[in-house]
C-alpha positions in Angstrom: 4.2 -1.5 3.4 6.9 -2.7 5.5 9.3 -0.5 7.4 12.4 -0.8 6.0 14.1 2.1 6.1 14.5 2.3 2.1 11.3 3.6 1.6 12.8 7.1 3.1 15.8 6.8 0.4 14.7 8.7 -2.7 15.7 7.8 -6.5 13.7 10.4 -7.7 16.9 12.7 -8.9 14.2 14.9 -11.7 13.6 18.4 -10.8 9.8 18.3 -11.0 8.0 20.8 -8.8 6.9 18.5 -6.0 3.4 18.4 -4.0 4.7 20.3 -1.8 6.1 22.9 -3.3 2.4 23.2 -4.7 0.7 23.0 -1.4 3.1 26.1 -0.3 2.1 28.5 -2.6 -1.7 28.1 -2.1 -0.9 29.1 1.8 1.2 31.6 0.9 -1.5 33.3 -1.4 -4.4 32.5 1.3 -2.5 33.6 4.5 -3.6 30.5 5.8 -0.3 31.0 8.6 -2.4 34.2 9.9 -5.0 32.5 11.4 -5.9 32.2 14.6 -5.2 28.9 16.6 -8.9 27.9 16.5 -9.3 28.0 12.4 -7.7 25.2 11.1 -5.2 26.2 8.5 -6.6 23.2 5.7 -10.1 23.7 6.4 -10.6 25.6 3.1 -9.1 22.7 1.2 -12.0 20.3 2.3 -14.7 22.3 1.9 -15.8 22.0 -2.0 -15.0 19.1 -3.7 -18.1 16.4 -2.1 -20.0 19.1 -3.0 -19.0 19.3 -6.6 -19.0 15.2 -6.2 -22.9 15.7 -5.6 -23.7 18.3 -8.3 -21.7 15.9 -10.6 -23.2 13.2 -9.9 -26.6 14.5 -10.4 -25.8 16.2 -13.8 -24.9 12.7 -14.6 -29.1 11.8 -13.5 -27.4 10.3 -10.5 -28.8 11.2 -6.9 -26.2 12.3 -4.6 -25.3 9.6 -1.8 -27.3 9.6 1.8 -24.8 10.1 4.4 -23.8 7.1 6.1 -23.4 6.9 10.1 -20.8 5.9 12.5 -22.6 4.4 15.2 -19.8 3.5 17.3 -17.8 5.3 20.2 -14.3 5.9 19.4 -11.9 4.2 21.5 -9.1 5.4 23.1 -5.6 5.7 22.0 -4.0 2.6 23.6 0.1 1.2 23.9 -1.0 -2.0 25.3 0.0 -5.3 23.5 -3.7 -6.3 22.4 -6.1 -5.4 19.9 -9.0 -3.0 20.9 -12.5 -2.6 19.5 -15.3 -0.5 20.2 -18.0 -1.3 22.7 -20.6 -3.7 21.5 -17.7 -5.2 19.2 -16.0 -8.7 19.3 -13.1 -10.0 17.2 -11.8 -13.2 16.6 -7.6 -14.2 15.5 -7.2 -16.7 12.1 -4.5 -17.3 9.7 -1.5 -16.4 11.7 2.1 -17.0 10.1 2.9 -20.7 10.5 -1.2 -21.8 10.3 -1.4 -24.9 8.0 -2.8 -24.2 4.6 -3.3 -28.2 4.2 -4.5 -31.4 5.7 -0.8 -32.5 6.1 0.7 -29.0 6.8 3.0 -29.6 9.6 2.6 -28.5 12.7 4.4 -24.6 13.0 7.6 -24.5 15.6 7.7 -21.8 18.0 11.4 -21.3 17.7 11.1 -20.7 13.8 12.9 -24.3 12.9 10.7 -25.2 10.3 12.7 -25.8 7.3 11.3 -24.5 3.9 9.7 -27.6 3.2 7.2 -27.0 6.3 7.1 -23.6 5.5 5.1 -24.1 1.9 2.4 -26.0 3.7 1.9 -23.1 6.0 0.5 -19.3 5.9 3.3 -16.9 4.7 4.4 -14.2 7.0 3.4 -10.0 7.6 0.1 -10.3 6.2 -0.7 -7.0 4.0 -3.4 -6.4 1.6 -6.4 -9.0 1.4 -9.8 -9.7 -0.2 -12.4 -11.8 0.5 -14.2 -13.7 -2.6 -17.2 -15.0 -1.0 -18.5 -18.5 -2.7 -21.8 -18.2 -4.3 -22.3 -14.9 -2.9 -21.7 -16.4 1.1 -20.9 -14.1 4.0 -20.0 -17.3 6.2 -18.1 -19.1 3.2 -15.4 -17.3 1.0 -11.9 -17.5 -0.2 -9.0 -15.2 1.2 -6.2 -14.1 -1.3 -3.9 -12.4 1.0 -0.6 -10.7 0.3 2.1 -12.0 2.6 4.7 -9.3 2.0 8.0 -10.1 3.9 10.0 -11.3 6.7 11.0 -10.1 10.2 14.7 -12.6 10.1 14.7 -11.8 13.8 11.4 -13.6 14.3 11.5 -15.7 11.4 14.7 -17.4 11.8 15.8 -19.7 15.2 18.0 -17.8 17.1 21.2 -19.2 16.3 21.1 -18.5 12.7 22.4 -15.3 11.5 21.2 -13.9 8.2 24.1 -14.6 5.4 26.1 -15.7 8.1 27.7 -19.0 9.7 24.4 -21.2 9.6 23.2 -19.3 6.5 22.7 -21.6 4.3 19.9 -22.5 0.9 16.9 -23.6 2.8 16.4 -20.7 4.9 17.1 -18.2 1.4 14.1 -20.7 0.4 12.2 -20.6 3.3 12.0 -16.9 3.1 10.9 -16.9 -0.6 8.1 -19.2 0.1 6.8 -17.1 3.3 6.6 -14.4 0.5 3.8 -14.1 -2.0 -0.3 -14.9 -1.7 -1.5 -17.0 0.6 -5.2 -18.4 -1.0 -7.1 -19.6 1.6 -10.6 -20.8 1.9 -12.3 -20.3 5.3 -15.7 -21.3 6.7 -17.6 -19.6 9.4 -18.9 -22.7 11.5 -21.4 -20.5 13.7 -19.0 -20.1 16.2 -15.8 -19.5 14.8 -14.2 -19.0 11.2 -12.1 -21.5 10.3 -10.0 -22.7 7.5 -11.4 -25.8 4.9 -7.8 -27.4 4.9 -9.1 -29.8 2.4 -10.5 -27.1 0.3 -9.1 -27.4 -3.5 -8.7 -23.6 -3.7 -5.9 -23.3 -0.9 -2.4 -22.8 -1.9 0.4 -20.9 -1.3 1.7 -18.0 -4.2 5.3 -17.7 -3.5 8.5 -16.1 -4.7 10.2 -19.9 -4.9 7.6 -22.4 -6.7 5.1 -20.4 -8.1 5.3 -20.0 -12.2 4.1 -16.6 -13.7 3.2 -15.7 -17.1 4.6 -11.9 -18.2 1.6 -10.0 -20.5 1.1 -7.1 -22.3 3.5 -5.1 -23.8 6.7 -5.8 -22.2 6.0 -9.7 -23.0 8.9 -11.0 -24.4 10.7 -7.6 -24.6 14.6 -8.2 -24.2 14.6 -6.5 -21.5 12.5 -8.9 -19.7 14.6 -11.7 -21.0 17.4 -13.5 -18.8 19.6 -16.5 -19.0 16.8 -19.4 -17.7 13.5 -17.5 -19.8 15.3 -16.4 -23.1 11.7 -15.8 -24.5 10.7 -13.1 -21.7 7.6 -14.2 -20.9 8.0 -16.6 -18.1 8.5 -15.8 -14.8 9.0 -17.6 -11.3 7.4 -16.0 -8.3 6.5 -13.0 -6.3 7.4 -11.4 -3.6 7.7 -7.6 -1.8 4.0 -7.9 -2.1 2.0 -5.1 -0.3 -1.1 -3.4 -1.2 -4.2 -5.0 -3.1 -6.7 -4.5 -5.9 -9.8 -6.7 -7.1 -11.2 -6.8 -10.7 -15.0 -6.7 -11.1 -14.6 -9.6 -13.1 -13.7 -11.3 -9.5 -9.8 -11.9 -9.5 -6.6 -10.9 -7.3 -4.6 -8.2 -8.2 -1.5 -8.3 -6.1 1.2 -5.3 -5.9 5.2 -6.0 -5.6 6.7 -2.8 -4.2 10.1 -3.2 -2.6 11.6 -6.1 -4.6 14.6 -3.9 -5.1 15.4 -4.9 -2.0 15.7 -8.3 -2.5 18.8 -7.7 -5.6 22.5 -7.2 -5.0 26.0 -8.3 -6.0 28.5 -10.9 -4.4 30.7 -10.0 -7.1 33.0 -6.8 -7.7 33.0 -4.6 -10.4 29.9 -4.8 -11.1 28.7 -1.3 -12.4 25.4 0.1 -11.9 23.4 2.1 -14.9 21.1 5.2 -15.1 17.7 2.8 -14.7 19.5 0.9 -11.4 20.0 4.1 -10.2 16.9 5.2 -10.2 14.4 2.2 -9.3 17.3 2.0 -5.7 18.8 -1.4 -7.1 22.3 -1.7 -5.5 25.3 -3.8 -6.8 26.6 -4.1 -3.4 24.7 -6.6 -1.4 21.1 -6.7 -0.7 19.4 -6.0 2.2 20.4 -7.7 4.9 17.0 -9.1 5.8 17.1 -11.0 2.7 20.3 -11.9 0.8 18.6 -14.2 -1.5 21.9 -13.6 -4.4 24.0 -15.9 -1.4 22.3 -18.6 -2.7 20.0 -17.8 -5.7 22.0 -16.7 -8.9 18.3 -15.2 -10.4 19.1 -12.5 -7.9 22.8 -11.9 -8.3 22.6 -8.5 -10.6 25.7 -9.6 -12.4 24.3 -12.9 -13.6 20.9 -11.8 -14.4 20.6 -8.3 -14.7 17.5 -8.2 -16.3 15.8 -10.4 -13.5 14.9 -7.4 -11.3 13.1 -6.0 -14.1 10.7 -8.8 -14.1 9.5 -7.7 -10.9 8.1 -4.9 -9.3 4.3 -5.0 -11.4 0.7 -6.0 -10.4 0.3 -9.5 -10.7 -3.4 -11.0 -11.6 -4.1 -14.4 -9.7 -7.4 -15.9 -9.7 -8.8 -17.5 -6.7 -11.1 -20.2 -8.1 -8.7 -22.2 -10.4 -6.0 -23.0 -8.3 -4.3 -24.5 -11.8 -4.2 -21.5 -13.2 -0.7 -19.2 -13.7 -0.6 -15.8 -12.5 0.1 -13.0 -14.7 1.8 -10.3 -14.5 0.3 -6.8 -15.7 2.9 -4.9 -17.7 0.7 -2.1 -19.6 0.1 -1.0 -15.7 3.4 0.1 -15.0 6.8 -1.0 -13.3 7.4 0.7 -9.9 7.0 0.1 -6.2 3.1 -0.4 -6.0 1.4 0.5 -3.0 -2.5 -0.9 -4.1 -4.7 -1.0 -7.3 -8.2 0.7 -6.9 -10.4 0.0 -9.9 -13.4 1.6 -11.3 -15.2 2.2 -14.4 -15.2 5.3 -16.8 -18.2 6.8 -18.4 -17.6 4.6 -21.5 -17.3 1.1 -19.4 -13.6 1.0 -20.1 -11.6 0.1 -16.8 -9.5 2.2 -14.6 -6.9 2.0 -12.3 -5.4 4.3 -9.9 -1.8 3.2 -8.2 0.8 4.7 -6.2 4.4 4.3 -6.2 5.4 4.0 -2.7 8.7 5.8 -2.2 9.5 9.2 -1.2 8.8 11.5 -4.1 7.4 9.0 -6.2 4.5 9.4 -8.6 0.6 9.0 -8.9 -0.7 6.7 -11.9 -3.5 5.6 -13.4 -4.5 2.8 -16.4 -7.6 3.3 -18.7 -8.1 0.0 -20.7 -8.9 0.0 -24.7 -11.5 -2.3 -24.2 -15.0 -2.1 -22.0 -16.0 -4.0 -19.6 -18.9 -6.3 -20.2 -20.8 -8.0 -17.3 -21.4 -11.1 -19.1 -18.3 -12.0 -20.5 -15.6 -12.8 -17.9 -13.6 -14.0 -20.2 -13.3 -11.2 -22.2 -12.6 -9.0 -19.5 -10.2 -10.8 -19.2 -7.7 -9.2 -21.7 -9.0 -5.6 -20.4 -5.9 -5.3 -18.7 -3.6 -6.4 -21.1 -3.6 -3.2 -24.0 -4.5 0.7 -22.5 -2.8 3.8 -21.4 -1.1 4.2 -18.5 -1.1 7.8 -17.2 0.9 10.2 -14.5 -0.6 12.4 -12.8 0.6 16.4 -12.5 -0.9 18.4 -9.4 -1.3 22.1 -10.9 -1.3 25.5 -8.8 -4.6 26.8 -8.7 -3.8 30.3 -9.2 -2.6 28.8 -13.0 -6.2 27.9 -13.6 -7.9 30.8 -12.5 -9.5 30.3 -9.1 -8.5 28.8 -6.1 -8.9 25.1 -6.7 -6.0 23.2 -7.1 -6.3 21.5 -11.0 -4.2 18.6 -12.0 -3.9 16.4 -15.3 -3.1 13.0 -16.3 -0.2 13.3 -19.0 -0.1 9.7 -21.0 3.1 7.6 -21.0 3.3 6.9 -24.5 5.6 7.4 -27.4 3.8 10.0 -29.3 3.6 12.4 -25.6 6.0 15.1 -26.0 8.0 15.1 -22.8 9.2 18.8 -20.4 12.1 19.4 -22.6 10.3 19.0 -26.0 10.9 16.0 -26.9 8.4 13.2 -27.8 9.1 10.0 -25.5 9.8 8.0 -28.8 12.7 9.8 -28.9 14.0 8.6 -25.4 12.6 4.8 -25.2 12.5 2.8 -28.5 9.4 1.7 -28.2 5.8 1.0 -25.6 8.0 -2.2 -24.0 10.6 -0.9 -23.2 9.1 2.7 -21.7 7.1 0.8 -19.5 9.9 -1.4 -17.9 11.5 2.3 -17.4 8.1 4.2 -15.9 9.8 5.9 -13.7 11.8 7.7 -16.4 9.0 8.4 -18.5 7.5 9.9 -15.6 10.2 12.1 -14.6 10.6 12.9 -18.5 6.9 14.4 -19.0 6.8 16.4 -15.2 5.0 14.2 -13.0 4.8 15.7 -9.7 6.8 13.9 -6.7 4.7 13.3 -4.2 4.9 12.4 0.5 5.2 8.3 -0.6 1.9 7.5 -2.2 0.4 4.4 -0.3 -3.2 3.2 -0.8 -5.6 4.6 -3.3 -9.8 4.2 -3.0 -12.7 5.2 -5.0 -15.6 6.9 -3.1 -18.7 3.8 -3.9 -21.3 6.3 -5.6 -19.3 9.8 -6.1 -16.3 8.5 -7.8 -14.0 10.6 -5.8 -11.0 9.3 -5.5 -8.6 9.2 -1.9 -5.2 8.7 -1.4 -2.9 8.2 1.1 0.5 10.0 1.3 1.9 8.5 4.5 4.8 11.0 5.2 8.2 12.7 3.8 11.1 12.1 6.3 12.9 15.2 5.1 12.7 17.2 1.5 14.7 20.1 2.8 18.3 19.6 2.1 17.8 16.6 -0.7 21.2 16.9 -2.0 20.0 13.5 -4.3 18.0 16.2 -5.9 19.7 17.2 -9.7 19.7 21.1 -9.4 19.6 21.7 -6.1 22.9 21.7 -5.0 22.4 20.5 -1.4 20.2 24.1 -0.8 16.8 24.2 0.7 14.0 22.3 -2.0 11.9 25.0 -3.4 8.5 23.2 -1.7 9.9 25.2 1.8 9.3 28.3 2.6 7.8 30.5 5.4 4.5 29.7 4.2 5.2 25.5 4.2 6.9 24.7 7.4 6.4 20.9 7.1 10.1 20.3 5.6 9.6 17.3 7.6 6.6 15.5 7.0 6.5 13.2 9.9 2.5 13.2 10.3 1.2 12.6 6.6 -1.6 13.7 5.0 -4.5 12.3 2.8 -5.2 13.7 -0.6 -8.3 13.6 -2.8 -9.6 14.2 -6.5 -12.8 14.3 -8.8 -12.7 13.8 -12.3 -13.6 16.0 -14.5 -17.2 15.5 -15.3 -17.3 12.4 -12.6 -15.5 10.6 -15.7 -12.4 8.1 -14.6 -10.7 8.4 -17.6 -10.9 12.4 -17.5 -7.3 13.9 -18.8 -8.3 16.3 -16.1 -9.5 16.9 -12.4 -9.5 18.7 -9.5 -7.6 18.5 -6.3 -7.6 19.0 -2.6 -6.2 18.0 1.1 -8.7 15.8 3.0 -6.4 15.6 6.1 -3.5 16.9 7.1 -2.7 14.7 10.0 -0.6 15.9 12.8 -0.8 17.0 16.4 -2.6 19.9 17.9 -1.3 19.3 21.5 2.0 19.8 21.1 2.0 22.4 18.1 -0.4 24.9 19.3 1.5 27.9 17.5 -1.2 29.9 15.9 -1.3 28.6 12.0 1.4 25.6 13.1 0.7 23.2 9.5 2.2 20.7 12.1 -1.0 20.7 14.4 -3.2 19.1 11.5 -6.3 19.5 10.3 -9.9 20.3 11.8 -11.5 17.3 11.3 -8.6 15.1 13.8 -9.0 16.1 17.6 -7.1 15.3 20.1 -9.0 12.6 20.9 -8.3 10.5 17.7 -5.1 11.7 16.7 -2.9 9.1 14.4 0.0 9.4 12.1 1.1 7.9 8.8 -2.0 6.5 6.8 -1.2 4.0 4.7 -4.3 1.6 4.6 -7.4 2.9 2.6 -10.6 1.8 1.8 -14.2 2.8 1.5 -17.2 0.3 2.5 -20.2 0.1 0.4 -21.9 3.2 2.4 -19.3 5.4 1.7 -17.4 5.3 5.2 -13.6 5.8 4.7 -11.6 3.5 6.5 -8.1 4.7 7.2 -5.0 2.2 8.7 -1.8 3.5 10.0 2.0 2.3 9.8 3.7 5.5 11.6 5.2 6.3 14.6 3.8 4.3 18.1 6.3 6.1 20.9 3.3 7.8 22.1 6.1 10.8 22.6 7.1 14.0 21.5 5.6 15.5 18.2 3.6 11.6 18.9 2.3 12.0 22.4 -1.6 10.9 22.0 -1.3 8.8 19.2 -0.6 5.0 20.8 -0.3 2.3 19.0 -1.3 1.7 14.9 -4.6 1.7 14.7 -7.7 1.9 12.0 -10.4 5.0 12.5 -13.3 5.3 10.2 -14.3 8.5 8.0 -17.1 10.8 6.7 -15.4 12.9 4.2 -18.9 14.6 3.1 -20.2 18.0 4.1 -23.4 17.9 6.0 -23.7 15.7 9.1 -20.5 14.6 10.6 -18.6 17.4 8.9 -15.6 15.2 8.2 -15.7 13.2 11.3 -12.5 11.2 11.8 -12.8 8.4 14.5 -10.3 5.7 16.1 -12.1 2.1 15.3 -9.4 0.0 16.5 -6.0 0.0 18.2 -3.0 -3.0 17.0 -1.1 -4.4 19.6 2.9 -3.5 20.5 5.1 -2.9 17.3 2.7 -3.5 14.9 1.0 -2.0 11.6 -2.6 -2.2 10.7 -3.0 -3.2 7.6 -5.3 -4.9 4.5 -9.3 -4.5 5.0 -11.9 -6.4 3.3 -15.5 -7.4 4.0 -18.0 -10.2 3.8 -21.0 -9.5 1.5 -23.4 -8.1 4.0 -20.6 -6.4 5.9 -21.1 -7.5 9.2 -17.7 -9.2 9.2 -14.2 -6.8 8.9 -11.2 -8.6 8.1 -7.8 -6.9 9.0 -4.7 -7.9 9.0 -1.8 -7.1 11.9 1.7 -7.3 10.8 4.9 -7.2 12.0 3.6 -7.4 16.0 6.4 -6.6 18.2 9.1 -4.9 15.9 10.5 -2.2 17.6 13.1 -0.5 16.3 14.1 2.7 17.9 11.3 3.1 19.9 12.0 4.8 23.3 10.4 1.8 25.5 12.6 -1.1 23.8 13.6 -3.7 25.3 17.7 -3.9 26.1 17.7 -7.3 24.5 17.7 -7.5 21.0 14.8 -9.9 18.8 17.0 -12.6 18.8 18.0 -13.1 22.6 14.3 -12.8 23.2 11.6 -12.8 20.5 8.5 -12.2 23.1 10.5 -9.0 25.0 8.4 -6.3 23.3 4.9 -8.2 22.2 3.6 -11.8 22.8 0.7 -11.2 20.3 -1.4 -13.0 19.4 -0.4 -15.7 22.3 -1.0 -12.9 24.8 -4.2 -12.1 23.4 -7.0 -13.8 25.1 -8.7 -14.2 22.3 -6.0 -16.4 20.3 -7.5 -19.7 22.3 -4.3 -21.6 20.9 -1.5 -19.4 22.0 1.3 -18.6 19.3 4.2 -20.6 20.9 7.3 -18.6 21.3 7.6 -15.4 19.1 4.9 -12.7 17.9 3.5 -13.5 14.5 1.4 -11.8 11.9 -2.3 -12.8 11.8 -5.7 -11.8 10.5 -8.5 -10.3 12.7 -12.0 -11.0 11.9 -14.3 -8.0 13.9 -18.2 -8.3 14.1 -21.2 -6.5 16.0 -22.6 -8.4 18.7 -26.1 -7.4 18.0 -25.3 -8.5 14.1 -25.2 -5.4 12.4 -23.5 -3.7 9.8 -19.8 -2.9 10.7 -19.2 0.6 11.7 -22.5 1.7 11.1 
């Protein structure tokens, strides 16, 4: 996720009961806000549902997991411009923006000269979701797909050019789109360092400028997804906006574009704007001013394509090993801002997956495939991706149900469903194409329930329960964007829901019915609610967070999620670093480890790792055997309004709020003269098990 302030903007103008609003009237009927400073006010939430997991599990003849360990000490919240590991932990820096991808990449220039021409022989920039293939099943040989998912113009440009301005000119709108997309890359652990095979045939760089795409499933060749270069709507240049990941079991890439809306405007006027603009936040004014691709690329001028933005904004399926072959994008899962793609397999063998829209009061989704997955036929599975269901999801009030569990349902998006006002969603969209190039409509048409800006999604390894991030709300109480609410306070706030701001996050879980992924039903609680015990410490204060968070490993905005094979949750954070105010304690990003289960550890929460200045931790992924953790760090030193920034802006000096990684001792190189994104590679130094 990057930090653009658009993710706060909402589209969502439906009046479905929110989260929230939900969330409020289970305090309410609990008294939760009664208790006594020392209870913590969501500790009923998290007490049942790993135990149903278990007693699912083993009516299913499956034994319920061990517990895994954490046997690491936590480290300490941290503002200095380095990364920080545990004791007994080393970590090493690869694939920073600007690394060549090739044997003749050229060499990357610290004052961000290189032209676009160097820049698609190089690693693209603010690294985001990653997986690591390994090569015949090697922990010290593998190939990294890795999202790269936009640009920092301050960093990314040479000082004297202005975005859209004076020196402006069609290179640098290239150069951006090639810093933008996948960066493949096959890396070698030499028994000293990881390096990359820059003669490897499966490098190569996946970008928003060169890289052709074929569109499949049902909104192939629809007319919506036809413009003036690809009359047959099927055909597709490049990708970009690209955040959160996924991987198929059948060993391919699933990339996620989220904010492409971003990257559309208008240099023309008069140009009118329509309901499903409106709601997906596509402007006809200009773009965003990091990009302003439409200056110089007519495919992103609304006014001469106006069907190119829908063409964008899906999961897109690269595979790693055939570097000949075209990515495709996914259309049967869904056009929105994705966050990740977590798949898993239902009862039957058909394949699921879960997906958030990232923006604030967006939706929950998952896909269930009509086919099953078969082990021995890759190619087959193949097309399991291509024809399903794509569902919403709807949290329900427990006290609807009967008891005091919070109930949900996944409503599907298809014709025949009859939407909140009576009306089957054949009546609104003409047919499966062209509903699914509006999802967001079709959503909002059947009640889906707006949720704190769903970011990553992961499946518990043997328990199938299923975690979500919902990084934070910047403000739901006055939403005058809101149909029906006439500027007044949203209905989610009340005396018994104080969090009208949601500045801390929180992370939400499920189980299927029946420990089935393609359940129409489950059940629902709050895992975390993150937040700040040392400066709320109002008896009941929702503000102070959750139990299972001390003071010592306090953190804000999850956005990262993903479990290992033992069933440790690893949580990454792209929130607030001031390290003040409601913030005080937390430092810098950083990535903490999790034991959501009952028993031992009792939902222990513990900081893993601390990013350097500005940054986001971001992306996870693991060797086979685990005893190598990659992570990414984007965006280091971007500093927006933070209360320690420099007086100088980016531009008059790049290095005035981080130097990282070339301040970092253990980047042996040096970055030259600006921060830049990189991987991190951590492993024990007794050669065990990460985290464990």
């Amino acid at each position: 996720m990057s930090n653009l302030d658009r993710d706060d903007i909402p589209s969502n103008n439906s009046n479905n009961e929110s989260f929230d609003a939900l969330l409020g009237k289970q305090q309410a009927r609990r008294g939760f806000l009664k208790a006594s400073a020392g209870v913590s006010t969501m500790a009923f939430f998290g007490a049942s549902l790993s135990t149903k997991a278990a007693t699912a599990q083993t009516t299913t003849s499956k034994a319920a997991p061990a517990l895994p360990s954490m046997g690491f000490k936590a480290v300490e919240a941290s503002l200095g411009d380095k990364i920080v590991v545990p004791e007994g932990y080393r970590y090493a820096v690869i694939n920073r923006w600007g690394d060549p991808l090739f044997t003749d990449s050229p060499k990357w220039k610290g004052d961000a000269s290189d032209d676009a021409a160097a820049q698609a022989k190089q690693i693209g920039d603010n690294h985001d979701g990653m997986h690591y293939f390994p090569i015949n099943g090697s922990s010290t040989e593998g190939v990294i797909a890795r999202n790269q998912e936009y640009i920092n113009p301050d960093f990314f440009f040479p000082a004297n050019v202005r975005v859209a301005g004076d020196n402006w000119n069609g290179d640098w709108v290239k150069k951006s789109q090639r810093a933008q997309g996948v960066s493949v890359v096959h890396i070698r652990y030499d028994g000293q360092n990881w390096k990359t095979v820059l003669d490897s045939k499966y490098n190569r760089s996946i970008n928003a400028h060169d890289t052709e795409m074929v569109v499949v499933g049902p909104a192939a060749g629809h007319e919506l997804m036809k413009t003036n270069a690809d009359p047959s709507g099927t055909k597709v240049f490049g990708t970009f906006g690209n955040c959160g990941n996924g991987y198929t079991l059948w060993d391919t890439y699933l990339t996620c574009e989220e904010n492409v809306t971003d990257y559309f405007g208008s240099l023309q006027e008069g140009v009118e704007s329509n309901t499903l603009m409106a709601r997906y936040g596509v402007t006809t004014k200009e773009s965003d001013e990091s990009y302003r691709w439409e200056t110089h690329d007519k495919r992103f001028d609304v006014a001469n394509e106006p069907n190119e933005w829908h063409r964008h904004g899906w999961i897109v399926e690269i595979d790693p090993f055939d570097p000949e072959s075209k990515p495709r994008k996914l259309t049967a899962l869904g056009h929105f801002k994705h966050e990740n793609a977590a798949m898993t397999l239902a009862a039957d063998k058909r394949v699921v997956v879960y997906m958030g829209d990232d923006q604030r009061s967006e939706y929950i989704y998952k896909f269930v495939s009509d086919g099953k997955f078969d082990a021995s036929n890759k190619e087959a599975n193949r097309k399991l991706l291509e024809n399903g269901t794509l569902y919403v999801a709807q949290f329900l009030d427990g006290s609807q149900q009967g008891d005091l569990q919070g109930k949900g349902k996944w409503i599907a998006l298809t014709l025949d469903t009859v939407g909140k006002n009576g009306k089957k969603l054949g009546e609104l969209f003409k047919d499966q194409g062209e509903l699914l190039v509006k999802t967001r409509l079709a959503a909002d048409a059947v009640g889906a329930t707006p949720m704190d800006r769903p970011e990553w999604i992961t499946v518990h390894p043997q328990t199938g329960e299923v975690y979500v991030t919902l990084t934070n709300n910047s403000d739901r109480g006055t939403d005058k964007e809101r149909k029906g609410t006439g500027g007044v306070k949203h209905p989610g706030i009340d005396d018994a829901n104080p969090r009208a701001k949601n500045p801390y996050g929180q992370i939400v879980r499920w189980n299927e019915n029946s420990a089935d992924a393609a359940a129409p039903e489950f059940e629902w609680n709050v895992f975390v609610l993150a937040g700040n015990p040392e400066v709320h410490k109002e008896p009941g204060n929702l503000m102070a967070g959750t139990s299972n968070v001390n003071a010592n490993n306090l953190f804000n905005s999850p956005d990262g999620l993903a479990y290992d094979k033992d069933g440790r949750l690893w949580i990454q954070t792209d929130g607030n670093y001031s390290d003040a105010g409601n913030f005080a304690g937390n430092g810098n990003n950083q990535m903490l480890v999790a034991i959501p289960e009952t028993g031992a550890g009792k939902g222990e929460i513990r900081r893993f790792l601390v990013g350097p200045s500005g940054c986001e931790i971001t992306g996870i992924t693991w060797t086979p055997d685990y005893k190598n953790v990659f992570v990414n760090v984007q965006h280091p030193g971007e500093y927006g309004k933070h209360p320690n920034a420099p007086k100088v802006t980016p531009q008059e000096d790049a290095l005035a709020f981080s130097k990282w990684p070339m301040g970092d001792n253990e980047d042996k190189e040096g970055s030259g003269g600006r921060p830049r994104a990189a991987t991190v590679v951590i492993w024990r130094e007794d050669g065990g098990i990460v985290g464990a």
